[in-house]
Backbone bond lengths (Angstrom), bond angles and torsions (degrees), N, CA, C in turn:
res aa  C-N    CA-C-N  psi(-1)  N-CA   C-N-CA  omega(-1)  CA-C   N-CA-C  phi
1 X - - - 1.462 - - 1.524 109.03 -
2 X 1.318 119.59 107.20 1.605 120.45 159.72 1.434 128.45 -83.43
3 X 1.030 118.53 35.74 1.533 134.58 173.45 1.519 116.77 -98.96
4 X 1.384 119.64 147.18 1.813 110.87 160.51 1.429 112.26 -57.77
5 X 1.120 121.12 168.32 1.380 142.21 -160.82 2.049 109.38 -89.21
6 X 1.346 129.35 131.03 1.067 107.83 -179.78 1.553 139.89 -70.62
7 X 1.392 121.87 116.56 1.381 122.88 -141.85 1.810 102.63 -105.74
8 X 1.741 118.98 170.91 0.957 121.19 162.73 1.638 130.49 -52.51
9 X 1.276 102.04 150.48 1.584 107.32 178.95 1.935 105.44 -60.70
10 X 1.238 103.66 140.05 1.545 96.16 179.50 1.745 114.39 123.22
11 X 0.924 112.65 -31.62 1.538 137.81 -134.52 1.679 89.23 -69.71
12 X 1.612 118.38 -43.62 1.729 138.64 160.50 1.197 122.79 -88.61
13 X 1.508 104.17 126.21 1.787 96.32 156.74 1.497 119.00 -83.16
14 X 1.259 115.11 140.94 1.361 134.60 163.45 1.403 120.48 -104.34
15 X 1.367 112.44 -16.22 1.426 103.52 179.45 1.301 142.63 -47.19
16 X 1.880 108.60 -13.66 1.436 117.63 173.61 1.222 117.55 -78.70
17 X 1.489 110.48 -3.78 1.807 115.49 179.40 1.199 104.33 -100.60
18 X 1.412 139.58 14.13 1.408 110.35 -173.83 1.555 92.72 -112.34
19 X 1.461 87.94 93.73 2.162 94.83 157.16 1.221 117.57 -135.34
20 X 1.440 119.84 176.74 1.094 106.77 -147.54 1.812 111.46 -74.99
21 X 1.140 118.58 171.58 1.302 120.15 -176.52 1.116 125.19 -80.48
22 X 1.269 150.61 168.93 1.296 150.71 -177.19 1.323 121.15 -126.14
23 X 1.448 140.85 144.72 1.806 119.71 -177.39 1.985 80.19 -111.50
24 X 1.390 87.73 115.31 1.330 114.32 -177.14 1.917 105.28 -148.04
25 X 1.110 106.23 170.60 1.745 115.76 -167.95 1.529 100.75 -117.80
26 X 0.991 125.30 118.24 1.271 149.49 -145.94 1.834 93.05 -97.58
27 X 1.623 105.12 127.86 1.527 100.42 -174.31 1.733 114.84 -67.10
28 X 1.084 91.27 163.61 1.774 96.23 169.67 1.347 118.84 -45.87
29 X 1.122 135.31 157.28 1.223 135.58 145.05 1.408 115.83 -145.79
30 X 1.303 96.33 -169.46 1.623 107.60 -163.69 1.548 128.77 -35.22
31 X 1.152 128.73 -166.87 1.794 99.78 -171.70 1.353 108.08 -112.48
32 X 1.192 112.58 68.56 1.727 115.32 -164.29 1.405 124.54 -148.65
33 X 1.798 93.16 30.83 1.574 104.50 -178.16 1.469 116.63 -66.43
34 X 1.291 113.25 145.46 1.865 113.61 -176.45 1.473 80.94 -145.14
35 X 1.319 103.14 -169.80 1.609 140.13 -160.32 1.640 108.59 -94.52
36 X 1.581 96.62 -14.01 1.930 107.75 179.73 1.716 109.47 -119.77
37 X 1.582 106.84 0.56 1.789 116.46 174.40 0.712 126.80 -76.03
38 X 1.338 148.53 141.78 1.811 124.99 155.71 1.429 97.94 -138.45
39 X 1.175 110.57 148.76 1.815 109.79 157.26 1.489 114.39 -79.91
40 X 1.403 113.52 134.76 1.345 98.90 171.68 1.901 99.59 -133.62
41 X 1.392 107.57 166.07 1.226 105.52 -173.67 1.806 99.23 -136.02
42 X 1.536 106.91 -153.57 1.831 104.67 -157.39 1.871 81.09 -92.66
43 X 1.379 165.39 -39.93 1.127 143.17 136.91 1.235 143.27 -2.14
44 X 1.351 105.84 -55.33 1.754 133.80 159.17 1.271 138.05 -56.34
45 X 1.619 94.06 -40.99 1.900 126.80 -161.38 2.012 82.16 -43.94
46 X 1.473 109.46 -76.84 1.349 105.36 -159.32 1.749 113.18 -47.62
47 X 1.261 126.18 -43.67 1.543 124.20 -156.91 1.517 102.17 -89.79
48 X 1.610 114.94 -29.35 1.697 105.57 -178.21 1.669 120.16 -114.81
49 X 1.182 102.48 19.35 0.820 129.33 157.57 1.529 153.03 -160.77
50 X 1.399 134.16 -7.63 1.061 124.54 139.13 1.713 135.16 -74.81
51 X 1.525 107.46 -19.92 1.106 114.81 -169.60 1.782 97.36 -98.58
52 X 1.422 125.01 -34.82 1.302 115.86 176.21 1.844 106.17 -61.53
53 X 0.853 116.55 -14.84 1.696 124.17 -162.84 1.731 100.19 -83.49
54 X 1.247 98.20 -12.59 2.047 113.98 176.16 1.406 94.06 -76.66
55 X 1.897 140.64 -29.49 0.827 134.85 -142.36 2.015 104.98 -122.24
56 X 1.050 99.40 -29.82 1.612 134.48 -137.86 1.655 125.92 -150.96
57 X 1.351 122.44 107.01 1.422 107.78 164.49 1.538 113.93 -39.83
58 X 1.188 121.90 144.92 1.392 147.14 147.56 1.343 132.27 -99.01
59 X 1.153 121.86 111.15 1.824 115.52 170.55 1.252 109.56 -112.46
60 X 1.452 112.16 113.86 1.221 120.79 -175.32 1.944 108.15 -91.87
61 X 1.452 104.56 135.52 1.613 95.33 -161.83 1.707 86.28 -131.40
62 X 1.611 109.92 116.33 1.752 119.00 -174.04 1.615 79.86 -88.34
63 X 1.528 108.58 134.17 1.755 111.58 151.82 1.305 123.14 -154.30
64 X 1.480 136.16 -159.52 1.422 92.81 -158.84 2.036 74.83 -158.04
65 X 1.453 114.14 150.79 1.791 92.11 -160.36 2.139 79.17 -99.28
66 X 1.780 113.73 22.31 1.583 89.33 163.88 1.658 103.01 -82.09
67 X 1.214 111.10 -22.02 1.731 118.16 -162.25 1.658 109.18 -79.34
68 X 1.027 117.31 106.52 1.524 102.79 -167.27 1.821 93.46 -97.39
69 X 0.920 112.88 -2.84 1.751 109.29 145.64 1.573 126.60 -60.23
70 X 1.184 108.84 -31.90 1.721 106.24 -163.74 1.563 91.39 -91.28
71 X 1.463 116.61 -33.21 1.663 112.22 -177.11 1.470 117.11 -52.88
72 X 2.116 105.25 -31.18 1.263 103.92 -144.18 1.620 82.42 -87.98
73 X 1.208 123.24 -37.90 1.709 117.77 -175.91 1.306 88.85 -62.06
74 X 1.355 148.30 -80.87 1.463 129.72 -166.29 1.390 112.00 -17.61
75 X 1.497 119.64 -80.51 1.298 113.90 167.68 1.800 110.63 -6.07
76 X 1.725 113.73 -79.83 1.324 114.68 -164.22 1.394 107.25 -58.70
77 X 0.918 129.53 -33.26 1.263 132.26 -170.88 1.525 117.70 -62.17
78 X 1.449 102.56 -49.95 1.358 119.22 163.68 1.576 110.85 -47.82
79 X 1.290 137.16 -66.96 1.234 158.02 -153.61 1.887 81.07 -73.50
80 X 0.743 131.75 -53.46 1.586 114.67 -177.90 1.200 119.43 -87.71
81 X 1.051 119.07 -2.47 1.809 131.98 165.00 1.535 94.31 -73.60
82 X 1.375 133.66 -86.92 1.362 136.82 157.88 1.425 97.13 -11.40
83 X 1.066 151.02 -66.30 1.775 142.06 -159.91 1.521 105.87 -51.27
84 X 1.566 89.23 -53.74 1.671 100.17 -160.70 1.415 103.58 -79.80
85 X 1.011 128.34 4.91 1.711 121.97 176.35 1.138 135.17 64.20
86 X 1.625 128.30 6.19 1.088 105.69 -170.78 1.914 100.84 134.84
87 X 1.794 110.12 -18.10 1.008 117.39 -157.23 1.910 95.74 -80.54
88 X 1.633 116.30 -29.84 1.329 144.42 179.22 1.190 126.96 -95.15
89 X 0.920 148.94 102.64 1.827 133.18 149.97 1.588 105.31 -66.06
90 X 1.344 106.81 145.35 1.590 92.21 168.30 1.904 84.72 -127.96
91 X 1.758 106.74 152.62 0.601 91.02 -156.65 1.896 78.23 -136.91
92 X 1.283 118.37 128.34 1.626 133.12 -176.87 1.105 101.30 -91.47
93 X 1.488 124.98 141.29 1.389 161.43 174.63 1.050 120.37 -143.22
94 X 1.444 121.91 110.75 1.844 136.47 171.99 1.096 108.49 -100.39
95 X 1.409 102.54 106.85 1.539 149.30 178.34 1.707 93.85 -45.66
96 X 1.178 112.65 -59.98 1.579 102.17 176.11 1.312 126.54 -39.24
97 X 1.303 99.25 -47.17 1.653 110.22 -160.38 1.731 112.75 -92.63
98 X 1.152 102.02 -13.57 1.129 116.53 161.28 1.491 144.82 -136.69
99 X 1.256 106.44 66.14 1.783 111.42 -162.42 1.536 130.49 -61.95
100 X 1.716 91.56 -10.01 1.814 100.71 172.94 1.806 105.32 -67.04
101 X 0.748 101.25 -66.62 2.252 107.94 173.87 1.317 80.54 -17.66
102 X 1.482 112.73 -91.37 1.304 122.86 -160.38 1.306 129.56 -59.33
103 X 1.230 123.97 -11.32 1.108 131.42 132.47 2.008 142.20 -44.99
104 X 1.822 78.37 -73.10 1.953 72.30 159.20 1.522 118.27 -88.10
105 X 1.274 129.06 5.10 1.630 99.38 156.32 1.421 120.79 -102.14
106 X 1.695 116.53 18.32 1.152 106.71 167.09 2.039 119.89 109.33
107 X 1.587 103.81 -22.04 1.410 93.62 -153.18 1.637 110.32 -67.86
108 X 1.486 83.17 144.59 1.770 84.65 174.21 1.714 117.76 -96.36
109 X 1.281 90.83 22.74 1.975 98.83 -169.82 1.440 93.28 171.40
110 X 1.642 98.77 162.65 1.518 107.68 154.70 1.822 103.30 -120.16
111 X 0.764 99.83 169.84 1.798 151.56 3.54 2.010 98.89 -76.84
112 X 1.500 92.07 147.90 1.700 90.97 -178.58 1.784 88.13 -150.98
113 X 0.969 102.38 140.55 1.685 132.09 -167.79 1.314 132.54 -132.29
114 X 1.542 100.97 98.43 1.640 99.08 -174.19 1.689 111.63 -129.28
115 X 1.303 113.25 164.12 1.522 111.88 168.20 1.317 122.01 -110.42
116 X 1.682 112.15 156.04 1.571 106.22 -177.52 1.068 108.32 -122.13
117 X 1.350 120.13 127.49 1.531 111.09 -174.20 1.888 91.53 -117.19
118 X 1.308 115.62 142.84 1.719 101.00 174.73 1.182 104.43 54.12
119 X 1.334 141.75 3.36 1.698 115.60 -177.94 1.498 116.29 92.26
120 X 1.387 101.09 -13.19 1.173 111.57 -176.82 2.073 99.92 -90.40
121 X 1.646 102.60 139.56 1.818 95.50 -172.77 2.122 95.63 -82.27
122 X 1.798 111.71 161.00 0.792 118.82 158.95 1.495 111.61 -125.52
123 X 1.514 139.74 122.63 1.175 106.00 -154.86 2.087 87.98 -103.39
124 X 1.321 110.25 163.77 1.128 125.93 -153.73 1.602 86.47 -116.21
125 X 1.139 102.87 -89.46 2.078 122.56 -159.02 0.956 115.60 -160.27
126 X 1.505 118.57 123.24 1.405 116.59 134.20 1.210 138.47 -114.19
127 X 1.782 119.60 175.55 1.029 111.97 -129.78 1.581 136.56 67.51
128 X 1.576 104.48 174.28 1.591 107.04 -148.88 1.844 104.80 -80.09
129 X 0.591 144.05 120.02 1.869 139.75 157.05 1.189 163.04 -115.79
130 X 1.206 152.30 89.77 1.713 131.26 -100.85 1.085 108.30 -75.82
131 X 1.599 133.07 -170.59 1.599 138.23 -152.95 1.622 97.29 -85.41
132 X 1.237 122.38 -30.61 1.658 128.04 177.27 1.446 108.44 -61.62
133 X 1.181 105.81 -19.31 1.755 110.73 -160.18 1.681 92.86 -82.10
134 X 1.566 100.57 -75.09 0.869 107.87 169.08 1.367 157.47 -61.24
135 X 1.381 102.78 -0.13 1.222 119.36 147.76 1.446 132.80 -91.18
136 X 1.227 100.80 3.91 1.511 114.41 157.39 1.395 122.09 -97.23
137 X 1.103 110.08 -22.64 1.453 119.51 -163.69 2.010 91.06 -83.87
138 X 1.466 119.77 -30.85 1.616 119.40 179.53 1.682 103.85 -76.88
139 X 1.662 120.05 -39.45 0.883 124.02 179.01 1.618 109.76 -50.32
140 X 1.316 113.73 -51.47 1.676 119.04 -165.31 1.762 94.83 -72.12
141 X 1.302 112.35 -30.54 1.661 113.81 -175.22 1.803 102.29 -51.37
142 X 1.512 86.45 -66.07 1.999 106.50 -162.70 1.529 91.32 -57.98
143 X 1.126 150.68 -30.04 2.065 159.34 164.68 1.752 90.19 -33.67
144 X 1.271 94.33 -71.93 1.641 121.25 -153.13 2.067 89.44 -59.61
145 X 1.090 100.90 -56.97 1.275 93.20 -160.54 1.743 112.88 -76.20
146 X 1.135 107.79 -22.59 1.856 118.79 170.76 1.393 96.32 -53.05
147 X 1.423 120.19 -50.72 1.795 122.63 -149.92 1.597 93.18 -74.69
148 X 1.496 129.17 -27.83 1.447 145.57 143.20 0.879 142.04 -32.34
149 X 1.451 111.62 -9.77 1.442 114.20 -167.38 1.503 136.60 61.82
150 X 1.909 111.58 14.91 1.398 114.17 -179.79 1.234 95.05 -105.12
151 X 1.047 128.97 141.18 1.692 151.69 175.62 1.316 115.80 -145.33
152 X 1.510 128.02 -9.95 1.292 100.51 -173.48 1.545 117.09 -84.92
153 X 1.176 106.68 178.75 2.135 103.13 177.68 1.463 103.43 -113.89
154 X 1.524 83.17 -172.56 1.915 92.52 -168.24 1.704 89.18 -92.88
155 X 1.109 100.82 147.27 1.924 115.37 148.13 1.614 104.01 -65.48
156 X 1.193 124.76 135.02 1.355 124.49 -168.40 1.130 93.47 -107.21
157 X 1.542 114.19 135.38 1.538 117.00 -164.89 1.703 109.39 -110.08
158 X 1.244 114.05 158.87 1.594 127.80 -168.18 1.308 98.71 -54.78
159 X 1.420 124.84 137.61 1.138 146.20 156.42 1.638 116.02 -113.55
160 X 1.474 108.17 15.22 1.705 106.07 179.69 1.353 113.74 -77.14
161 X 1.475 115.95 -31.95 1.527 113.50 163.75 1.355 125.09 -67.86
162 X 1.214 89.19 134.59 2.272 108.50 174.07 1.706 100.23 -35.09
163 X 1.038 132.56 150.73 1.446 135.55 136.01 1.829 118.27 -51.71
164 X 1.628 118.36 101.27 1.118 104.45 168.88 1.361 138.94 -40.72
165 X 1.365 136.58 130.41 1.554 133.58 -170.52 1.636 101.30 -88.95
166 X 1.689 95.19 134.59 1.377 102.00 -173.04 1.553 89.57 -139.75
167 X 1.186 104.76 142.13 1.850 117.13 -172.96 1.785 93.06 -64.44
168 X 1.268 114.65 108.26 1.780 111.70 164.85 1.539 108.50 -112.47
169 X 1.313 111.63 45.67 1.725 114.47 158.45 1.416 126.06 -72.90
170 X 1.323 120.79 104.39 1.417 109.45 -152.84 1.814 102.52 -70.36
171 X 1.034 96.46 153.00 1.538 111.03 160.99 1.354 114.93 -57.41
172 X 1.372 126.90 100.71 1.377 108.19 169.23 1.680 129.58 -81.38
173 X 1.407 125.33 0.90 1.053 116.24 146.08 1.768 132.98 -43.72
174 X 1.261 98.87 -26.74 1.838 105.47 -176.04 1.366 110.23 -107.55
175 X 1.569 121.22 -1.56 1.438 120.44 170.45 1.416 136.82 -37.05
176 X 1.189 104.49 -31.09 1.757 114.22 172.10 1.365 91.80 -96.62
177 X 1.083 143.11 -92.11 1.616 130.20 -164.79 1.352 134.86 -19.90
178 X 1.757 101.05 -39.09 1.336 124.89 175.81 1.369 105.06 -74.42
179 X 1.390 135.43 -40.07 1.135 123.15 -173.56 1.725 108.61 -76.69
180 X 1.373 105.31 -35.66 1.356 114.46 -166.81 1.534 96.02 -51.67
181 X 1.337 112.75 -63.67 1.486 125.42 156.74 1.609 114.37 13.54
182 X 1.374 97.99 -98.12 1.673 146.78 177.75 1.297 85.49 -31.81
183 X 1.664 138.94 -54.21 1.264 109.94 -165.07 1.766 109.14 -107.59
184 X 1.417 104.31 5.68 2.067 109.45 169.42 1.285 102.21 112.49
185 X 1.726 100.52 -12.86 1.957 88.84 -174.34 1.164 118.13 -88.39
186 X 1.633 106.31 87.62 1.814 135.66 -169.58 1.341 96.40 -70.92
187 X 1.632 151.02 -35.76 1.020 121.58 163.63 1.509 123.80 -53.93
188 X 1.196 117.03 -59.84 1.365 133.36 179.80 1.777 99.21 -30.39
189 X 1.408 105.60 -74.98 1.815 126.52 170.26 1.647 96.00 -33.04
190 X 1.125 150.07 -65.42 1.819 149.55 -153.60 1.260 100.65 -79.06
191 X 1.760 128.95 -49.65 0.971 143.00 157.78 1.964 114.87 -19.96
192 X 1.220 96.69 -71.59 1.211 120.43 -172.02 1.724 113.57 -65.17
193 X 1.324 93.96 -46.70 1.711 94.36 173.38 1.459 117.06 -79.66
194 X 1.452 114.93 -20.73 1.264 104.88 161.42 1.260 122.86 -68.95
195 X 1.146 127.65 -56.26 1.548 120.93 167.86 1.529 134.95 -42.50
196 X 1.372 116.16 -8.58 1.269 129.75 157.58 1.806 114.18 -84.77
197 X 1.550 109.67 -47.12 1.139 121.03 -174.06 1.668 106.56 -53.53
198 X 1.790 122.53 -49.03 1.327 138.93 -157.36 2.094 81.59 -80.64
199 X 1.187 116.62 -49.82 1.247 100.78 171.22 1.590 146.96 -45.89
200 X 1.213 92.49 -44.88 1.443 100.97 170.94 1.593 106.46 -143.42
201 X 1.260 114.06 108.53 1.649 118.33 -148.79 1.967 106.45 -94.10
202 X 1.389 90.25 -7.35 1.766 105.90 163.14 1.057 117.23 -107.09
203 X 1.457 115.80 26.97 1.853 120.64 151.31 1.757 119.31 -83.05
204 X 1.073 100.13 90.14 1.591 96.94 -178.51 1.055 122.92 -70.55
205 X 1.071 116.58 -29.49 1.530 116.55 170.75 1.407 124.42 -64.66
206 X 0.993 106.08 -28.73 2.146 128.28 -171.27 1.671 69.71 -86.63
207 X 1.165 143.06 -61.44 1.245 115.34 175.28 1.387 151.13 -44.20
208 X 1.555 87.42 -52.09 1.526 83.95 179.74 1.644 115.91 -81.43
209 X 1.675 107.82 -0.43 1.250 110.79 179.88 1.909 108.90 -80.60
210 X 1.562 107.93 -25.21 1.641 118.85 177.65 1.911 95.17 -57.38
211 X 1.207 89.27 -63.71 1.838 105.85 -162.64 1.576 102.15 -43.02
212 X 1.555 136.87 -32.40 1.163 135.13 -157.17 1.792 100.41 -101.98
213 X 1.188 93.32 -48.52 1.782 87.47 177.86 1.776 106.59 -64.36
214 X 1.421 101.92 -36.69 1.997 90.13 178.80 1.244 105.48 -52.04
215 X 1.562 112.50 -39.90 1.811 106.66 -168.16 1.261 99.74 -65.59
216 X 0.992 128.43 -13.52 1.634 117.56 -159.51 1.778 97.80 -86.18
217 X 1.559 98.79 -39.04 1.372 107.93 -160.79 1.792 95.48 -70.85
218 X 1.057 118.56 -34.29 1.398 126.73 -150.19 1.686 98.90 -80.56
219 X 1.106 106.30 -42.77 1.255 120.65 -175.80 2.185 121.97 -78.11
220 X 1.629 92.31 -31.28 1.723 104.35 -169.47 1.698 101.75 -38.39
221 X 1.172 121.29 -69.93 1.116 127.12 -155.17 1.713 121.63 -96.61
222 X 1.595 96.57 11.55 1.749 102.65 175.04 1.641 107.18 -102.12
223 X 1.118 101.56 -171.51 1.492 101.58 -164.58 1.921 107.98 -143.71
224 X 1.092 115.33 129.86 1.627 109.56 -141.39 1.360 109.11 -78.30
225 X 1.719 109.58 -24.21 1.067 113.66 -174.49 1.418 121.43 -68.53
226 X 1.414 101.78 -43.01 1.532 126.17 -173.46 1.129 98.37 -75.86
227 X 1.594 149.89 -30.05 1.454 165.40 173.46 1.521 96.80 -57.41
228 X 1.630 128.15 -83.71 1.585 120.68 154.00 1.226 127.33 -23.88
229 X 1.243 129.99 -41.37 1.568 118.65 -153.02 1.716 83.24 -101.97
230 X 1.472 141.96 -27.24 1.582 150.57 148.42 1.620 100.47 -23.18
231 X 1.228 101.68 -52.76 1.738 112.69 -155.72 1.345 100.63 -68.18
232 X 1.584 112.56 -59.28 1.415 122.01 -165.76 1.366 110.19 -60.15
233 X 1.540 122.78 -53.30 1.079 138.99 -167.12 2.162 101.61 -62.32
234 X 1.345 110.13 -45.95 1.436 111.77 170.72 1.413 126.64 -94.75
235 X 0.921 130.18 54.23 1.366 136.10 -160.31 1.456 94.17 -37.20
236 X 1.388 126.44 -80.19 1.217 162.54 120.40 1.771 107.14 35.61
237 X 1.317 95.52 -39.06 2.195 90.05 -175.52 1.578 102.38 -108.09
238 X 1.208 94.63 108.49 1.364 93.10 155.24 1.490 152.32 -34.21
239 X 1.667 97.82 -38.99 1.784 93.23 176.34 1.663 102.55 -83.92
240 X 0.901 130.14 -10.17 1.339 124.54 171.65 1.576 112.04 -73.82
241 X 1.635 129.36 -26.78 0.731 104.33 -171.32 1.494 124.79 -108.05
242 X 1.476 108.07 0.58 1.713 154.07 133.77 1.484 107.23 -18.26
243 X 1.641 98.91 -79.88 1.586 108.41 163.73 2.051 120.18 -46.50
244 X 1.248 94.90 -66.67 1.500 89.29 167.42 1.389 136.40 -49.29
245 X 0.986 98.52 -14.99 2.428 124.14 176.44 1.398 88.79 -73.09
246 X 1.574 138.54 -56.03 1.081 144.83 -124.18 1.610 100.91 -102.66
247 X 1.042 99.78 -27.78 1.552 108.65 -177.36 2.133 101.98 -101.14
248 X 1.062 116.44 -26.11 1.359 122.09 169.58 1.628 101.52 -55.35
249 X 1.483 105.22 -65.03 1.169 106.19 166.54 1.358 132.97 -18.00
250 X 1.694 110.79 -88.05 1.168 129.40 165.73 1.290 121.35 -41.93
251 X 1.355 129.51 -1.94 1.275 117.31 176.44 1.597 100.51 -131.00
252 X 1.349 111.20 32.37 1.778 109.63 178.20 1.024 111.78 69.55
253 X 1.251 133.86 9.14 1.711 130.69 174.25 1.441 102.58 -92.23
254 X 2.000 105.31 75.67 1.740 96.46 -169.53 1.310 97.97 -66.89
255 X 1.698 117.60 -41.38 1.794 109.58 -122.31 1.978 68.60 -79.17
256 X 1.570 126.71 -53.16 1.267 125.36 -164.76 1.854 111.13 -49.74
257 X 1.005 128.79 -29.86 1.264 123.66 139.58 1.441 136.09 -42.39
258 X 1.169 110.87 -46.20 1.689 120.41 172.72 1.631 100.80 -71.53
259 X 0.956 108.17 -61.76 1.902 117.84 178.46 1.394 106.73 -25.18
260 X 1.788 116.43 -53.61 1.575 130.81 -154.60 1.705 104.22 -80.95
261 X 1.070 95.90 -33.49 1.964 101.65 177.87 1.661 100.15 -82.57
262 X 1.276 114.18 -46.02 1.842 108.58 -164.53 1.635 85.01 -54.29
263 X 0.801 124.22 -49.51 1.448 128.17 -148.81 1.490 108.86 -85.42
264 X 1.168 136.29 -22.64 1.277 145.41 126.67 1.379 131.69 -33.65
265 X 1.551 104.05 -49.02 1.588 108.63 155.66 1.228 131.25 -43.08
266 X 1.174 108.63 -61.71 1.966 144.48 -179.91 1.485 91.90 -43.14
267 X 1.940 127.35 -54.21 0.926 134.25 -141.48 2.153 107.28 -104.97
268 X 1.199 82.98 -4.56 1.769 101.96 175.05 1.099 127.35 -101.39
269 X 1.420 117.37 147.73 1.561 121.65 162.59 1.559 121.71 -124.52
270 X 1.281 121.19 138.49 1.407 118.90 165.58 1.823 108.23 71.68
271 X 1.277 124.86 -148.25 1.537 124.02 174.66 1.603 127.96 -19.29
272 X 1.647 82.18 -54.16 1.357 90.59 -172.02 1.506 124.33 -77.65
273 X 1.972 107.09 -13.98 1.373 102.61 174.35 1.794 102.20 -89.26
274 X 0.910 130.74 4.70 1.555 142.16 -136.42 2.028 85.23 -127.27
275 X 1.131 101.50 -35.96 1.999 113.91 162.07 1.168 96.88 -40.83
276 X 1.829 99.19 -83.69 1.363 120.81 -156.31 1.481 131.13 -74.48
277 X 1.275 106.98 -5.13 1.433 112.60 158.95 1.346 119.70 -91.56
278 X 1.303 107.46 -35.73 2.521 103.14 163.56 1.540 88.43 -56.17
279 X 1.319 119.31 -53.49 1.888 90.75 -170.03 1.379 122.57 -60.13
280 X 1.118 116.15 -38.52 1.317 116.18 -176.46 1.687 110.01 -65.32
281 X 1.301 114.88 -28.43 1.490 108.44 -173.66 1.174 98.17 -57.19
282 X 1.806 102.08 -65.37 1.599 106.50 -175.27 1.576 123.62 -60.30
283 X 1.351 125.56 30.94 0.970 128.53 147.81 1.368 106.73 -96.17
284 X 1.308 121.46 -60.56 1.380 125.79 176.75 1.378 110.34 -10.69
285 X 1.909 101.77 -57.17 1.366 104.41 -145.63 1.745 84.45 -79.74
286 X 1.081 167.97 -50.54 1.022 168.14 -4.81 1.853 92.52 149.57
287 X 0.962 140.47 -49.20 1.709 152.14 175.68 1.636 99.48 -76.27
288 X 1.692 108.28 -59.93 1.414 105.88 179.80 1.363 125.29 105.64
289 X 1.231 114.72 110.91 1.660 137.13 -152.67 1.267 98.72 -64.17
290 X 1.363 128.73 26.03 1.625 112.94 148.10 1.405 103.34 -132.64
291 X 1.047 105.59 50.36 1.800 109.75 -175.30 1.839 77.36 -113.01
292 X 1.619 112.73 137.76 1.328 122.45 150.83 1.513 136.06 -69.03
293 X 1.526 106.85 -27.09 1.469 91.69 143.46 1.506 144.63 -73.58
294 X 1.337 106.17 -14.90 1.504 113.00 -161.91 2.162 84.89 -76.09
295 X 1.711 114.68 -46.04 1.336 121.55 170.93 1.192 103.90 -35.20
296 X 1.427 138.59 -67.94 1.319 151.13 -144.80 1.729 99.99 -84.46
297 X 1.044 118.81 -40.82 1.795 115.16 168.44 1.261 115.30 -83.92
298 X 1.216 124.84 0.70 1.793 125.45 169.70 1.740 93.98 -89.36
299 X 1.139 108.12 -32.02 1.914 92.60 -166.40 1.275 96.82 -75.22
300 X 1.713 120.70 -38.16 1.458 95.56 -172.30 1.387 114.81 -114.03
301 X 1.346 123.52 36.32 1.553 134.55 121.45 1.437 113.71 -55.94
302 X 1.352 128.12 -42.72 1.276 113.02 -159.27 1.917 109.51 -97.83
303 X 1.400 84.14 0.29 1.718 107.55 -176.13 2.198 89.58 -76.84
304 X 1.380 85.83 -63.75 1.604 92.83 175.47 0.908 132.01 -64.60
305 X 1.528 130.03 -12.46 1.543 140.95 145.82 1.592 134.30 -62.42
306 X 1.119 111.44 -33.73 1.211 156.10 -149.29 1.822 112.93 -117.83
């Protein structure tokens, strides 16, 4: 087995994902829909999965459709969700399409595998592991969560409808980044999107795809609490309060993110305000230029520039 070892509930915070939900259509994924699957995305995260996990084991499975490893455990995963009846939801997340998840729970690669019992994360494995593995690794989950008091099952949901067809031709402009991605190597991934970005500097997308892996990078190895209590304690330093933007972010605190840089601006001169406004863009770009707040913090950035 090349996976970490199965650990206590707790081990991740999730608390930056729980907002409210959205009735939105959940992207495609891999080809391994059953009656115990669902796609869920950073809209969803709270209603189909942290809050069903009050009711229901959850296995949350990060993968990515460059990794044709993480698809093929989906597959298994699926196929033993179907076994157990009802005892599992498994619940798919594309790491691409959504880098905040993967962001606040940490993964340094896909495939990465955890359970939710209460909302609370259990982390399982990452990386690839055969069907024995992993069927031990649900077995020790459904143990943990009985001695818990969770017993209930999933409602097994309709599979009579077709899978909608959605164009999945990858972009080959992002082929190396994306893969770099797929396996955590976020320098390699920033690397790569920058050199497209410096190429053609009206690629927004190569943008907003740079801006999301930096957050990822910027953020992997800090710690949010200690990042806040950095902030408060330094009003005054900027990279602390950079870091604290980043984690506002990640936990849906857009407009309080926008708030922490405007106000940083106001409070700068020269380099250091000239810092904090590239960060703030690349947050911008990172939320997404048809978000009305991201509109509403560009006017009065440029009020404070200006």
């Amino acid at each position: 087995m090349t996976s970490s070892p199965f650990s206590r509930p707790g081990a991740i915070d999730l608390s930056g994902l729980r907002r409210p939900a959205a009735s939105v259509t959940s992207p495609a994924g891999p080809a391994n829909a059953g009656a115990y699957v669902i796609d869920i995305n950073e809209q969803t995260f709270q209603r189909d999965a942290l809050e069903a996990s009050m009711d229901h084991v959850v296995v949350v499975s990060l993968w990515s459709p460059r990794a044709p490893a993480s698809r093929t455990l989906n597959d298994t995963l699926s196929q033993i969700a179907a076994e157990l009846a009802g005892q599992v939801l498994l619940a798919l997340i594309d790491v691409d399409a959504n880098p905040q998840i993967a962001a606040a729970i940490g993964a340094q690669g896909v495939p990465f595998v955890l359970g939710l019992l209460r909302g609370q994360p259990v982390p399982l494995f990452q990386g690839t592991v055969d069907e024995a593995d992993a069927r031990g690794y649900l077995d020790e989950l459904l143990k943990v969560a009985a001695a818990n008091g969770i017993t209930g099952r999933v409602a097994p949901r309709s599979t009579a409808e077709p899978p909608v067809e959605t164009d999945t031709t990858d972009d080959p402009r992002f082929a190396a980044a994306d893969e770099a991605l797929a396996t955590g190597d976020l320098d390699t991934a920033v690397a790569t999107y920058q050199r497209l970005v410096d190429a053609d500097p009206a690629d927004t997308e190569a943008a907003e795809r740079l801006a999301g892996v930096k957050l990822m990078r910027r953020t992997r190895d800090a710690d949010s609490a200690r990042a806040r209590a950095d902030a408060s304690e330094r009003p005054g330093d900027v990279a602390a309060q950079l870091l604290a933007a980043d984690f506002d972010l990640l936990e849906d605190r857009i407009d309080e993110a926008f708030e922490r840089l405007l106000a940083a601006v106001a409070q700068t001169t020269g380099e250091e305000r000239d810092e904090v406004r590239r960060h703030l863009l690349e947050l911008f770009a990172v939320v997404g230029a048809d978000d009305e707040r991201v509109a509403t913090a560009r006017r009065r950035l440029a009020s404070a520039l200006f």
